[in-house]
RODO-2510 file (C-alpha; in nm, 4 decimals, decimal comma):
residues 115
     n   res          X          Y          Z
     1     x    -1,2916     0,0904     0,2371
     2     x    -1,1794     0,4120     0,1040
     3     x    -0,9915     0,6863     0,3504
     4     x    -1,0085     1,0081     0,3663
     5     x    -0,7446     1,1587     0,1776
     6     x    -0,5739     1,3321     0,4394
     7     x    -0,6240     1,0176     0,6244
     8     x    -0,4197     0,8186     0,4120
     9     x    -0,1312     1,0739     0,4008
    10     x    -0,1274     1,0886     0,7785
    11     x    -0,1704     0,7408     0,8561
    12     x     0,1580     0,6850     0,6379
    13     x     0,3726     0,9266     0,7958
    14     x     0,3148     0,7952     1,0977
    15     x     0,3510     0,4323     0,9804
    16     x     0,0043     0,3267     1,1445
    17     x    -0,0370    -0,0387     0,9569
    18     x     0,1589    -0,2645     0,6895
    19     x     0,3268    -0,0399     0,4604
    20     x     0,1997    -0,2184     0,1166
    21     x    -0,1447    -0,0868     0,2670
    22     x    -0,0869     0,2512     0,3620
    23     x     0,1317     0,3463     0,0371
    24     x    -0,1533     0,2056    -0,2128
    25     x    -0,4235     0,4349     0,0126
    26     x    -0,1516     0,7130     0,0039
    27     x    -0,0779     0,6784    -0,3620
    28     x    -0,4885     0,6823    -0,4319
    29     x    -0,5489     0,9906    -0,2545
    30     x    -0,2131     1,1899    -0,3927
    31     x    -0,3464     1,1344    -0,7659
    32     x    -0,7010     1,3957    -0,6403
    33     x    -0,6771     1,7800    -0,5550
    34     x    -0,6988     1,8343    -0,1742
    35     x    -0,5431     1,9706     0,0863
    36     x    -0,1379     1,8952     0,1661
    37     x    -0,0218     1,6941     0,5245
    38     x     0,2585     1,8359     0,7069
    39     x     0,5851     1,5948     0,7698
    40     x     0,7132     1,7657     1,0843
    41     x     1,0303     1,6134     1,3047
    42     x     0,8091     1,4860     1,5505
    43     x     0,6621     1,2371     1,3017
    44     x     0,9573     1,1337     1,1730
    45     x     1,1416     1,0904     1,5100
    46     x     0,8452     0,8741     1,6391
    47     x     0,9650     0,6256     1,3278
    48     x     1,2996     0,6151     1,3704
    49     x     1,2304     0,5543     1,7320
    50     x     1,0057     0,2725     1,6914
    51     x     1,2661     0,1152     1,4220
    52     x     1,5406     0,1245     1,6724
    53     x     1,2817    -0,0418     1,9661
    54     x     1,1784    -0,2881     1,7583
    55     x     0,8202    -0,2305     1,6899
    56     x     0,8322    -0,1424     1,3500
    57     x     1,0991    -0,3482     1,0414
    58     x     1,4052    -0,1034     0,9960
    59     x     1,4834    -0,3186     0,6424
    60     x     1,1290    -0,1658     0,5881
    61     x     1,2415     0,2586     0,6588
    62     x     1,4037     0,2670     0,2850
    63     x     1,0740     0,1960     0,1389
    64     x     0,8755     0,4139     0,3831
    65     x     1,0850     0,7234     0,3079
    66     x     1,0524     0,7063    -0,0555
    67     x     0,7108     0,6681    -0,0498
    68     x     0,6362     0,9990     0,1573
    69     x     0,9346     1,1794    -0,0303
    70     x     0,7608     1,0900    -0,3981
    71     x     0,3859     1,2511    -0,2411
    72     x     0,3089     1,5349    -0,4070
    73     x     0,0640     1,6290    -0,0854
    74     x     0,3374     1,5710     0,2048
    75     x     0,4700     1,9105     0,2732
    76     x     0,7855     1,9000     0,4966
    77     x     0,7592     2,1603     0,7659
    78     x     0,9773     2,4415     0,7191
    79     x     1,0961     2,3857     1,0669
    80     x     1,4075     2,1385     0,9866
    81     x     1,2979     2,1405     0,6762
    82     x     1,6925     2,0309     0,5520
    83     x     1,7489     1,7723     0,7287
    84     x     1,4231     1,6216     0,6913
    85     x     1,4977     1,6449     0,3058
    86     x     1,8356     1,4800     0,3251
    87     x     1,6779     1,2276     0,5583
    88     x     1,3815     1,1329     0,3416
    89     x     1,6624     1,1217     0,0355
    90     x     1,9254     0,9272     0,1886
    91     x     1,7120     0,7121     0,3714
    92     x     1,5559     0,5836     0,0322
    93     x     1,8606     0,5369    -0,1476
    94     x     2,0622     0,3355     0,1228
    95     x     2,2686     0,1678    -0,2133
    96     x     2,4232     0,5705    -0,2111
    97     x     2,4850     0,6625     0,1258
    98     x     2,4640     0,3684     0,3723
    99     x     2,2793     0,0905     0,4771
   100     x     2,0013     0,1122     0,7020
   101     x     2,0727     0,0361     1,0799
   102     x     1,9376     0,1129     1,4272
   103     x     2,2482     0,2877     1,5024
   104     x     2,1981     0,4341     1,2089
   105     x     1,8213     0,5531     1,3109
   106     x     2,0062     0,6702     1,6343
   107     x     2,1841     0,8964     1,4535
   108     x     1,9244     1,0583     1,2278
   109     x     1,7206     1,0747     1,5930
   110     x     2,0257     1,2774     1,7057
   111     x     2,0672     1,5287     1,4341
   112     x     1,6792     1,6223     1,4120
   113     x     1,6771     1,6945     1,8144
   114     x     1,9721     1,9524     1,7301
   115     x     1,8399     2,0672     1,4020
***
């Protein structure tokens, strides 16, 4: 079953389904023309929020961020813009900054409501 482009996109930022799933769709629909999803602070604090409660696998947030921070289509809002960059970055690359932990979700959740 094939999504709808923007389908795909959206249904990874929000982390709707098993990630192997939702980056293959993603990756699909990012190699056609169309139009680009928004990554806003809301989406990305809904994440990190269900990684600290549990519901979805924190070990799994690496791999999520560098999958929407490699889409050519995800445009980060321009509200927080920043520190939605740094997250995505240092997020992926836990081996360079630090590992990933709830507390360390907590954090992230922190600076983006002040940001």
């Amino acid at each position: 079953m094939e999504f709808d482009a923007c389908e795909a996109l959206t249904s990874l930022i929000r982390w709707e389904s098993s990630l192997d799933g939702l980056i293959d769709a993603a990756n699909r629909c990012d190699l056609h023309e169309g139009p680009s999803v928004r990554l806003d602070r809301n989406a990305v604090m809904d994440v990190l929020r269900r990684c600290v409660s549990g519901e979805l696998d924190v070990l799994e947030l690496p791999r999520w961020a560098g999958a929407v921070h490699m889409l050519d289509r995800v445009e980060i809002d321009e509200v927080g813009i920043e520190v939605l960059t740094q997250l995505l970055f240092e997020v992926s690359s836990p081996e360079l900054f630090e590992p990933i932990t709830v507390d360390g979700c907590q954090r992230w959740i922190s600076r983006l409501e002040h940001a």
